[in-house]
N, C-alpha and C positions, 0 to 999 in steps of 0.2 A: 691415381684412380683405383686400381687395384689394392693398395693399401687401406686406401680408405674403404673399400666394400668390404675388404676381407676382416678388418676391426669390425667393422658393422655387422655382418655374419654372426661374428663372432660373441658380439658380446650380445645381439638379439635373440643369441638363443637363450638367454636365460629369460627375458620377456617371454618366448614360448613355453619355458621349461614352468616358469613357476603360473601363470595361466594355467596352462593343461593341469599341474597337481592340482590348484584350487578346484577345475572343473572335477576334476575323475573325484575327489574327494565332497564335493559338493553332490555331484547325481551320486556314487554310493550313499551319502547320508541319504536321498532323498528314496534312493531306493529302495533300502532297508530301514526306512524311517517310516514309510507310507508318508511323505510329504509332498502337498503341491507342487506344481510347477509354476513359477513364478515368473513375472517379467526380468528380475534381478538373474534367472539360473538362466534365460536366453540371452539374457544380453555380456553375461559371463560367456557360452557357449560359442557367441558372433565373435567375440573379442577372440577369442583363444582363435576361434579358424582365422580369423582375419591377421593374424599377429602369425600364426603358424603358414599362412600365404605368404605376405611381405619375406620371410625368413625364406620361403622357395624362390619367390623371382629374382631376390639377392645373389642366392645360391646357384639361381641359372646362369645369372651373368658371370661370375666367379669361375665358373662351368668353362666359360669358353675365354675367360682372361689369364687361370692362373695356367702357374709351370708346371706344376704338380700333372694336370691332365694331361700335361703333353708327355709324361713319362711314359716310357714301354709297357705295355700290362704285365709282363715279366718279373718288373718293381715292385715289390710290395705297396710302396706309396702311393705309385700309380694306378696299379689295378685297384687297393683302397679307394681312390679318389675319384677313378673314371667309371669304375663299376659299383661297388659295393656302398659307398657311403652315397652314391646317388638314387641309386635305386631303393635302400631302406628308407631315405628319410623321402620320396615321391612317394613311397606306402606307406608309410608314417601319415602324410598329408592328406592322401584320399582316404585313408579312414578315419581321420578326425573330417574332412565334409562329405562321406558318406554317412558317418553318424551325426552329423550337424542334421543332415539331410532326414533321414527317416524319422528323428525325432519329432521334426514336424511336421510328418503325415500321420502321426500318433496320437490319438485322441487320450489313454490315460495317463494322466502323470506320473503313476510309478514308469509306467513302461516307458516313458522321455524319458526319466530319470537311468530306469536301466539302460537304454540303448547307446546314451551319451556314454554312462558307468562303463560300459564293454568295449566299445567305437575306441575311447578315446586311451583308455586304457591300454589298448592293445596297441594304440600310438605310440603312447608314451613308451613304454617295452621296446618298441623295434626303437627308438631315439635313444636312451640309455645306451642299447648296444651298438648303437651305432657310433656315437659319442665315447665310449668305452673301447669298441674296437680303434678308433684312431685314434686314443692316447698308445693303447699296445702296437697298432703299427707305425705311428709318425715319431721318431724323437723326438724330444723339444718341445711336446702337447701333454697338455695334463687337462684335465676334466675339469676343473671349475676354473685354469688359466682362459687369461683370451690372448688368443694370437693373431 
């Protein structure tokens, strides 16, 4: 069981990874385009939280199956795993559906456009480095392998 969740983690991040790019590059075009806001740019916007959800309740369960958490926080791997990579990617997720969220109490569409543009942006950032910090702390992980 834990192999197979931890595959599935692993290889849905890229389902999160390349949504969110389409989104953040979709609301900047829209932003700095002065372009409508479309039924196609929210149901891009659903997809991407909904896909970047799925990817945290994985992630919880993994939480409390793998070995890795149960490491010392002393470990580099484990303080990675117990602390740091759990906490960037929960803020990673509440600001992609805090900005899911405000965009639609947003009546003009530049301003959907931007708030997704910023929200989701600043998502994508903290997952990079989060991503990025645990190839530098884990052996054996590289950034576009899946493990």
């Amino acid at each position: 069981m834990y192999n197979i969740l931890k595959s599935a983690h692993s290889g849905w991040r890229y389902i999160v990874l390349i949504l969110l790019v389409i989104a953040v590059i979709n609301a900047l075009s829209g932003w700095f385009g002065n372009k409508t806001y479309t039924e196609g740019n929210r149901k891009l916007n659903v997809f991407t939280l909904i896909s970047a959800h799925i990817q945290l309740l994985i992630g919880l369960v993994l939480y409390f199956l793998s070995p890795l958490t149960k490491l010392p926080m002393s470990d580099a791997i484990g303080r990675y795993f117990k602390a740091e990579h759990t906490s960037m990617m929960i803020i990673a997720i509440i600001l992609i559906t805090v900005g899911n969220a405000k965009s639609k109490k947003v009546a003009d569409a530049v301003a959907k456009h931007r708030t997704i543009a910023v929200f989701f942006s600043l998502a994508l950032i903290l997952i990079i480095v989060a991503i990025t910090l645990m190839v530098k702390e884990v052996p054996g992980r590289s950034f576009f392998g899946v493990s």
